[in-house]
N, C-alpha and C positions, 0 to 999 in steps of 0.2 A: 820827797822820799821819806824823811821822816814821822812826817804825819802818817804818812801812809803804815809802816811798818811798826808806830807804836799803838796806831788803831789796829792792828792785827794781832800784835802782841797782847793787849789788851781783851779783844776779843777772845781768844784762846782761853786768856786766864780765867776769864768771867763762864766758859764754856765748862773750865776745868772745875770751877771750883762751887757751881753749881748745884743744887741737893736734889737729889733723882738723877740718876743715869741717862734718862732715857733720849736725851739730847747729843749726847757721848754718844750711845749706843745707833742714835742714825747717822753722826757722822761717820761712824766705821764703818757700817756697812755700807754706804755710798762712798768710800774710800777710794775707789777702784773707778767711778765715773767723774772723780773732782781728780784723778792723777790723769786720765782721760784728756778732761776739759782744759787742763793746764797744760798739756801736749803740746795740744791743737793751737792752742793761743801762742805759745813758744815758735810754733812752725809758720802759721800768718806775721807773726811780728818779725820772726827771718827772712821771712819772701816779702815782706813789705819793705825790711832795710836794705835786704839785697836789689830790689827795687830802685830803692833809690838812690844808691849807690851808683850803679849800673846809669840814671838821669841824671844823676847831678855832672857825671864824667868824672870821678874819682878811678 
């Protein structure tokens, strides 16, 4: 977990602090399919626990 979230932390910064825009500029505008795509993944990883939840007889 922390690997994970200070490789993203990290990532972000290097995004930010980047010279040209134009990197920034396509993550905004694909904003709206990366909130999308992380739905989606939210909602599989719910019906997957609830899944298993449901199998284990919890």
């Amino acid at each position: 977990f922390a690997f994970a979230m200070a490789a993203l932390m990290v990532g972000t910064a290097l995004i930010a602090g980047l010279p040209g825009n134009a990197l920034l500029v396509c993550l905004r505008t694909s904003a709206p399919w990366i909130v999308r795509a992380a739905g989606l993944v939210l909602i599989v990883v719910g019906i997957y626990e609830g899944y298993f939840f449901v199998k284990a007889g919890m």
